[in-house]
C-alpha positions in Angstrom: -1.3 -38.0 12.2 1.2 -35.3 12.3 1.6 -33.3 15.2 3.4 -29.8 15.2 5.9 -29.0 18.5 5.4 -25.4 17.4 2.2 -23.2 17.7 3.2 -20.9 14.7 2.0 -22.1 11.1 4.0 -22.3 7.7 2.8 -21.1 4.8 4.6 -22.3 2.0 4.6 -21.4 -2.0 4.4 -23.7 -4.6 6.0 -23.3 -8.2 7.8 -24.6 -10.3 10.5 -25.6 -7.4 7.3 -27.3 -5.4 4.9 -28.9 -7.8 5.4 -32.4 -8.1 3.6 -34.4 -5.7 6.4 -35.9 -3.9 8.6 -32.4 -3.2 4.9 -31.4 -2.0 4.2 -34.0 0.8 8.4 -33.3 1.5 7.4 -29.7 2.5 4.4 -30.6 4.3 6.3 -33.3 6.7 9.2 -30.7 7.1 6.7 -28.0 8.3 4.2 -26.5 5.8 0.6 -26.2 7.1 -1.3 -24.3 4.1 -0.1 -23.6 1.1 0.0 -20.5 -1.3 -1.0 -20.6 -5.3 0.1 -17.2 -6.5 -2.2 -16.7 -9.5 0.3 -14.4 -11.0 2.3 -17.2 -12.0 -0.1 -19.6 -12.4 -2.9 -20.4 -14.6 -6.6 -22.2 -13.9 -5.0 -25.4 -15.0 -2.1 -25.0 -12.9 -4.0 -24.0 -10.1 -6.5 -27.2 -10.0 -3.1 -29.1 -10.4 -1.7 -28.0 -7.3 -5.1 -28.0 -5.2 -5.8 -31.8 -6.5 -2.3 -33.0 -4.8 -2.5 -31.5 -1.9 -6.4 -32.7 -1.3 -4.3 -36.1 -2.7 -1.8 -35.4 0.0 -4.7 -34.1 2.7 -6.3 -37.8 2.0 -2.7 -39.2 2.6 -2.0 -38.2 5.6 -5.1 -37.8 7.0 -4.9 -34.3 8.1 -6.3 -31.0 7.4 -4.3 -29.1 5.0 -5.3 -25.1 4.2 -5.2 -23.6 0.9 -4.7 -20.0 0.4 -5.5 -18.6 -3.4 -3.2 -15.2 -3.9 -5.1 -12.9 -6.4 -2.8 -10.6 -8.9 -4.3 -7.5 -8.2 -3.8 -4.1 -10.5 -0.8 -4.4 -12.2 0.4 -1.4 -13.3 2.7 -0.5 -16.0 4.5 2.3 -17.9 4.0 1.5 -21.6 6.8 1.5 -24.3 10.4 3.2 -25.4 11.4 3.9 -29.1 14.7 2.6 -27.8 13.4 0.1 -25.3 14.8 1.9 -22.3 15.8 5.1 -21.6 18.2 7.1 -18.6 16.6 9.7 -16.4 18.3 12.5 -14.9 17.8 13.8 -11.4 15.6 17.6 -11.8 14.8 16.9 -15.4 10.9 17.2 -16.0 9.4 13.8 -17.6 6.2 13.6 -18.8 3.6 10.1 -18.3 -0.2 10.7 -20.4 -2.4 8.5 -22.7 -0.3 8.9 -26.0 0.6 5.4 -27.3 3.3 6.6 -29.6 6.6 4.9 -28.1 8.2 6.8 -25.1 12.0 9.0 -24.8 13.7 10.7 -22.4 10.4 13.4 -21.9 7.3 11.1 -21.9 6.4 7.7 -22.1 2.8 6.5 -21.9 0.8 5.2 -18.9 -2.1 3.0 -20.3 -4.5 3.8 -17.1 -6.9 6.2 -17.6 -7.8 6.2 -13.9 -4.9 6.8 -12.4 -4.1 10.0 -14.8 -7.2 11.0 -13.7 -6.7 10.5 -9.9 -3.2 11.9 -9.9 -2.6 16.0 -8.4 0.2 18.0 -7.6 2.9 16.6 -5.2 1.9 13.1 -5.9 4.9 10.5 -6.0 5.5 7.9 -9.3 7.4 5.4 -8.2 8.9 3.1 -11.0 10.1 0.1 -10.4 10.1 -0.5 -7.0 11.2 2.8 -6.8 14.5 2.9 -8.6 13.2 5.8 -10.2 10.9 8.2 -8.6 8.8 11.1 -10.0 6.3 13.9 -8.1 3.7 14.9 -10.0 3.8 19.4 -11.3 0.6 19.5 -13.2 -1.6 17.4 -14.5 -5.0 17.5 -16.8 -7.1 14.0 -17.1 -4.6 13.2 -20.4 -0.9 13.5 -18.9 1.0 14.6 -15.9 4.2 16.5 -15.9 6.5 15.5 -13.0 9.8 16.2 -11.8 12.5 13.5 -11.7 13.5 13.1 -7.7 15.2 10.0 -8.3 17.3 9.4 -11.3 17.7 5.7 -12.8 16.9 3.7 -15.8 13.1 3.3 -17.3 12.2 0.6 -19.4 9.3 -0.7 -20.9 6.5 -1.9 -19.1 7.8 -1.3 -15.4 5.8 -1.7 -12.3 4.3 1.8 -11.4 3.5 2.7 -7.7 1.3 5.5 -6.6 1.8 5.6 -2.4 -0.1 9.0 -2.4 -2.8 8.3 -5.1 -6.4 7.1 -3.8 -7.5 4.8 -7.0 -11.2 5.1 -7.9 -11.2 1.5 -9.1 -11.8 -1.8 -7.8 -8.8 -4.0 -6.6 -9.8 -6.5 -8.7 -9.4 -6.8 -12.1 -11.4 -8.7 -14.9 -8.7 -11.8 -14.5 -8.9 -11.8 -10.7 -12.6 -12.0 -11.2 -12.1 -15.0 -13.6 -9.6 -16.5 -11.1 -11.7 -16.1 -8.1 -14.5 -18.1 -9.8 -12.3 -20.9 -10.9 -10.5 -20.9 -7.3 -14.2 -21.2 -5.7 -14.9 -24.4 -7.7 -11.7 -25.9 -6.6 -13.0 -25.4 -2.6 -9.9 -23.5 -1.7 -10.2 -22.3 2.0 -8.5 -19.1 1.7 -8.4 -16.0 -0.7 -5.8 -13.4 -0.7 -6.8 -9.9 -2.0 -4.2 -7.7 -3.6 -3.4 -4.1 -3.6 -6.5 -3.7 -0.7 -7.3 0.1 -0.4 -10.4 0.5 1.5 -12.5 -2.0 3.4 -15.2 -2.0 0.0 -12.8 -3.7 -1.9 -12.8 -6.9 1.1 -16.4 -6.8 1.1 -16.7 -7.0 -3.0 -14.5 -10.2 -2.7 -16.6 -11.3 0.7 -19.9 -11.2 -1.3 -18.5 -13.6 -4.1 -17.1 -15.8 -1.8 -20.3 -15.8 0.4 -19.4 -19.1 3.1 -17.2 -21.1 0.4 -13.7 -19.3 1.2 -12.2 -16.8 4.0 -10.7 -13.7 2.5 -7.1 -12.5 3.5 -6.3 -8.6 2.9 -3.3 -8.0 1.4 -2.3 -4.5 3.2 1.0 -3.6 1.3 -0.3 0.1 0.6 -0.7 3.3 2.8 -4.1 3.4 1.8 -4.6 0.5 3.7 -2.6 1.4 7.1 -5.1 4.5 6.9 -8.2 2.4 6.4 -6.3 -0.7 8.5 -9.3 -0.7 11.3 -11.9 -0.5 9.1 -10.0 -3.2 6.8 -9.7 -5.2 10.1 -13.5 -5.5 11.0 -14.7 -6.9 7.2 -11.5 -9.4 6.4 -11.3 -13.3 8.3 -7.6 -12.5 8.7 -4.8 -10.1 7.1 -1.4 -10.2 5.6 1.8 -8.4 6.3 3.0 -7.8 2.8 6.0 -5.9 3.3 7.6 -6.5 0.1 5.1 -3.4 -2.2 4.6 -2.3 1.7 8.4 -1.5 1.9 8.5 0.2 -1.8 5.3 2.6 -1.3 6.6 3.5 2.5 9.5 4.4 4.4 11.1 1.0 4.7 12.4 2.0 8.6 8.4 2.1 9.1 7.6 -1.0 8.3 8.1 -3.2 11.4 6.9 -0.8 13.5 3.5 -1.6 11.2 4.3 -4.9 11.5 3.6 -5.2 15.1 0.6 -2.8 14.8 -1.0 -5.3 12.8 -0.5 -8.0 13.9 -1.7 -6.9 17.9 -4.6 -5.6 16.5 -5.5 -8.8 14.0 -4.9 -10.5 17.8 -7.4 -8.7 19.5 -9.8 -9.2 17.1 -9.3 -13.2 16.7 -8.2 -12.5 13.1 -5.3 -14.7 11.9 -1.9 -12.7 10.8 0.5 -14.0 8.2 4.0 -12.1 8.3 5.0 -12.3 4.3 8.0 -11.6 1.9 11.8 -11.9 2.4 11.9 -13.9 5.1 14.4 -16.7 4.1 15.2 -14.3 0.8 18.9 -15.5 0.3 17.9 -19.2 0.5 16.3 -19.3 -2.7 20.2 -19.6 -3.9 21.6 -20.7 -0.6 21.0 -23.7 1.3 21.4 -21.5 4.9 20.0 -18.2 5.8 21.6 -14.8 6.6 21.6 -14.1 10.9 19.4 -11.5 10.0 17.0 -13.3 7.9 16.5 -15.9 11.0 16.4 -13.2 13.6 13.5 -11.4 11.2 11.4 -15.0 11.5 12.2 -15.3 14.7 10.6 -12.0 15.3 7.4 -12.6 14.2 7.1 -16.1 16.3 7.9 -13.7 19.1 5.5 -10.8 18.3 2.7 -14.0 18.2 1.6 -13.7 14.6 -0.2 -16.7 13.6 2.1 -17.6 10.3 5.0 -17.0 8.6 5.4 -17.2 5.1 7.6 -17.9 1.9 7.1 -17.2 -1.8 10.2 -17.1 -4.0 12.0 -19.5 -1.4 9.6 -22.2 -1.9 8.3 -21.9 -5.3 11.4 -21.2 -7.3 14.5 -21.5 -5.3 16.9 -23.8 -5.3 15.8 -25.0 -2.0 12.3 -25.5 -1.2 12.8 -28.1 1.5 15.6 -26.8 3.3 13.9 -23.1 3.4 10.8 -24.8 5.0 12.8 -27.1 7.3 15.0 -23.8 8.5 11.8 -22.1 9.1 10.5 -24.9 11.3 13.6 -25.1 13.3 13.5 -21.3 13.9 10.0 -21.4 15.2 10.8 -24.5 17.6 13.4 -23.1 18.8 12.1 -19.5 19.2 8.9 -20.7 21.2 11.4 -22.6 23.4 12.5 -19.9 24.9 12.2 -18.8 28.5 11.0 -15.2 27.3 8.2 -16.5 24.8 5.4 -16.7 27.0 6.3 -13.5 29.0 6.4 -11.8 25.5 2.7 -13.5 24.5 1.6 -12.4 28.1 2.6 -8.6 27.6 0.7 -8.2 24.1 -2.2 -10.0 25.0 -5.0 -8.1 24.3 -8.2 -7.3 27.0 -11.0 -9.7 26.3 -14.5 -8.4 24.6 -17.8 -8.0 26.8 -18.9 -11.4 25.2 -19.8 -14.9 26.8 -17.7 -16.4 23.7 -14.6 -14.1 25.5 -15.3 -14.6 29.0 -15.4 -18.6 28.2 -12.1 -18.2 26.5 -10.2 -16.2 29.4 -11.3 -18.5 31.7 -10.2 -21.5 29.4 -6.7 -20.2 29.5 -6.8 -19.4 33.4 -8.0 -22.6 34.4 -5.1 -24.3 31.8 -3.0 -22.2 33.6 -4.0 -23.1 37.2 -3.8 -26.5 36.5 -0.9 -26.8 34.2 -3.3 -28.6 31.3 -1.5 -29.7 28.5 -4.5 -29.8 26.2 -7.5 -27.6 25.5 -9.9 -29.2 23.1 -12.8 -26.8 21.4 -15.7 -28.3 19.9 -16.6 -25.5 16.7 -18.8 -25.6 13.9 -17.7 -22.1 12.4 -14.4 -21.8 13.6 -15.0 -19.3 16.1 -14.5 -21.3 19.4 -11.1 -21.8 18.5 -10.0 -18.7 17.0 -10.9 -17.0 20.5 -9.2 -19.4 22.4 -5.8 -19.3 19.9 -6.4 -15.5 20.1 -5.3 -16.2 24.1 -2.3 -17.3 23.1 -2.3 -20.4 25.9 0.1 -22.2 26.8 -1.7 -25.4 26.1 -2.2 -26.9 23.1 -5.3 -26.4 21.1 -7.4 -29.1 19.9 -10.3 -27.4 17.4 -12.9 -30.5 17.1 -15.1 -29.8 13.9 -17.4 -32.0 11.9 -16.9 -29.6 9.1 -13.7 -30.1 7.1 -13.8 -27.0 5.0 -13.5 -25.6 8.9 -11.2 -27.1 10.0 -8.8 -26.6 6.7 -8.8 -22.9 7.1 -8.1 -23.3 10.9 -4.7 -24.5 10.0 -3.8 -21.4 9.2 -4.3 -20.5 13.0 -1.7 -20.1 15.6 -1.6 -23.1 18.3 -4.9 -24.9 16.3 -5.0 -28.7 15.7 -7.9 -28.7 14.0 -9.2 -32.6 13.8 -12.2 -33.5 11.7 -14.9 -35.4 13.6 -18.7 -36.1 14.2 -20.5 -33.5 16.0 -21.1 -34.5 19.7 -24.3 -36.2 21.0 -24.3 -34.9 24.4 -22.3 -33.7 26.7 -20.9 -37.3 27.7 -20.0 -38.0 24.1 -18.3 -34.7 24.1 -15.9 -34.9 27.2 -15.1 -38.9 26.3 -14.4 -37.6 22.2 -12.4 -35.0 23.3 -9.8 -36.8 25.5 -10.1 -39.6 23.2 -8.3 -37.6 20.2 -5.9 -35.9 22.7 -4.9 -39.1 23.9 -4.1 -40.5 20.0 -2.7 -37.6 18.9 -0.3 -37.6 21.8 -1.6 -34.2 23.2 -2.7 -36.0 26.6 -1.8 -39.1 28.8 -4.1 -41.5 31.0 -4.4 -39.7 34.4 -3.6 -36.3 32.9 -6.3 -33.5 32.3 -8.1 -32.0 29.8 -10.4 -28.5 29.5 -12.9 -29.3 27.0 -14.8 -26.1 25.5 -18.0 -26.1 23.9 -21.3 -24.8 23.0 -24.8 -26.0 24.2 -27.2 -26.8 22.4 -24.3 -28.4 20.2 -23.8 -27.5 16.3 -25.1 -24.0 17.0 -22.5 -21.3 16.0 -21.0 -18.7 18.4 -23.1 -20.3 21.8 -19.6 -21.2 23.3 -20.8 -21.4 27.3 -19.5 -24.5 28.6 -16.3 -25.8 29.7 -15.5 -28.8 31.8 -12.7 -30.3 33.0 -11.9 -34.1 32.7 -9.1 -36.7 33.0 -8.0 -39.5 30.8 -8.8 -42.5 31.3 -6.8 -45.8 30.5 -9.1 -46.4 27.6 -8.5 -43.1 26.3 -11.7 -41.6 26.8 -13.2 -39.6 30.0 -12.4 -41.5 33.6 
């Protein structure tokens, strides 16, 4: 079995740098705990490729291992240039509309009906991750007339963003539909939604996925920090995409959002993944900059449940040694004397629920008697994402008899989720319990152990018991 030292989780990318099944099981021993298929580069084949070797690699090592399915989202795109690219000048007006004649240096097309529609006055075009920027004059539901702000090169088919412009549509297109529905037959455990605008477009993706996948909001749009608590109450967790995030906003804003997010995913047991640039130079360098390790390192200390990496794991020239670097960060990060204070100071007031009260008292009584282990017997998931959501200083033990469960709690911060039978009775529960933090090396004989759980067992959010036992020389209950 493999046992973290660190209660932050790894997501990791796989691509082209990361498919084979040996460089895969490589990234999970150095550190990875789910990984990421971006369906932007990858088709159906692809993806049931990558899912069949790490479920390979999950029946390997014995071990729960999540899978999180990114979604594409709108991509869109200026159309063509008669010359293929063309140089804009700062004050100079520039037209976008629905004409597919091949663009100049006044106009080029824009092949989205909705969002000529949805544009108005004072609206900002930003092309190409905003290397060239535009604010809309005038407009009719055919073109829009802008003025050029910032001057730059245009060429065909670059990425358009709109940070002022509320789209009418859906965030998912017809081939995120498609690779939804394929990524649902694969049993993936997680599902990352795109371009997220408003909390209907979670719930769309919610009703597809019905029980068979938890879905991830992408927010990487102002839209989305406006919506964000409304977002927040429909999604099973939330990413920090600051990559389009730092393109449609200030870029000085962004880690201030950061931490807004991920305190208020806290509060609400909602798991938080920190995303894009973290380990950016080591996709062509085998070490980091100081200021790419002191960015990880803040998000171990702001307590978000994962950190992850794209480019540095799925194309870069060092897949392992990016996941290795980011283990070693997080080690030594939650090492340090400030961590827990740091935990301590963000932790969030518990709800007016038995589930809550159970959990607060969890971590007290850890705390009290300096318990190394906390084991949570959980059919949904739930047990344990209020206990994590304390941020103990204990470990976590998540007993499930459901693997699909315990797959997505690996995503978790502080989970060891371990697949086992459901308990009898509340004897077979306490002696289970010490028994798997005793193998796993969580617990030793004599030491002791809280053990949370819900009675009548197997019934979902009931959590109203906990007991404290020791272990025994056996490994079980004394």
């Amino acid at each position: 079995m493999t046992r973290r030292s660190r209660r932050i989780k790894i997501l990791a990318t796989l691509g082209p740098a990361s498919q084979d099944p040996e460089v895969v099981e490589a990234l999970y021993r150095a550190g990875a705990d789910v990984f990421r298929i971006n369906m932007s580069h990858a088709s159906h084949d692809m993806m049931r490729e990558r899912v069949a070797t790490i479920r390979a690699l999950e029946e390997k090592v014995d071990r729960p291992i999540g899978i999180l399915v990114d979604l594409q989202g709108p991509k869109l795109r200026v159309g063509l240039f008669a010359k293929g690219a063309e140089e804009l000048r700062k004050g100079d007006f520039f037209t976008v509309d629905d004409d597919p004649t091949p663009g100049d240096s006044r106009r080029v097309r824009l092949p989205h009906p909705e969002i000529l529609e949805s544009l108005r006055p004072g609206h900002r075009l930003l092309i190409d991750d905003g290397k060239v920027q535009l604010r809309v004059q005038s407009h009719s539901e055919r073109h829009a007339e802008c003025v050029i702000e910032v001057a730059g090169k245009i060429s065909n088919k670059k990425g358009v963003s709109l940070p002022d412009t509320l789209l009418p549509t859906s965030a998912m297109t017809p081939k995120d539909r498609a690779d939804l529905a394929a990524a649902l037959d694969e049993n993936i455990d997680w599902v990352a939604l795109s371009f997220v605008q408003r909390p209907e477009d979670v719930i769309e993706v919610k009703k597809i996925a019905g029980k068979r996948a938890n879905v991830m909001a992408k927010i990487e749009k102002p839209q989305a920090i406006d919506a964000l608590d409304a977002i927040l109450a429909v999604c099973d967790g939330i990413m920090v995409a600051r990559g389009d995030l730092g393109v449609e906003m200030p870029v000085e804003r962004v880690p201030g959002l950061q931490k807004t997010m991920t305190r208020k995913a806290r509060a609400l047991g909602k798991p938080v993944v920190v995303a894009t640039q973290m380990l950016e130079s080591m996709i062509t360098s085998p070490v980091p900059t100081r200021a790419e390790v002191s960015d990880v390192a803040n998000a171990v200390f702001e307590g978000a449940d994962a950190v992850m990496l794209s480019a540095e794991s799925a194309s870069g020239q060092y897949p392992l040694e990016a996941v290795a670097m980011m283990n070693r960060i997080a080690e030594t990060v939650e090492a340090e004397e400030v961590y827990p204070s740091l935990l301590l100071a963000q932790r969030p007031p518990p709800e007016a629920t038995g589930a809550d009260a159970i959990a607060e008292a969890t971590r007290d009584v850890a705390d009290v008697l300096g318990a190394k282990v906390i084991c949570a017997w959980t059919s949904s998931g739930a047990t344990g994402l209020r206990i994590a959501r304390e941020r103990p200083a204990s470990s976590i033990l998540a007993l499930t008899p459901i693997v699909e469960v315990a797959r997505r709690l690996a995503l978790t911060w502080g989970v060891h989720p371990v697949v086992t039978d459901d308990a009898r009775d509340e004897r077979d529960m306490a002696d289970r319990a010490c028994r798997h933090a005793y193998i796993d090396g969580f617990a030793g004989v004599g030491q002791r152990v809280l053990v949370v759980a819900g009675v009548p067992f197997g019934t979902p959010g009931s959590t109203n018991n906990l007991r404290i036992v020791v272990v025994g020389t056996d490994g079980g209950t004394v």
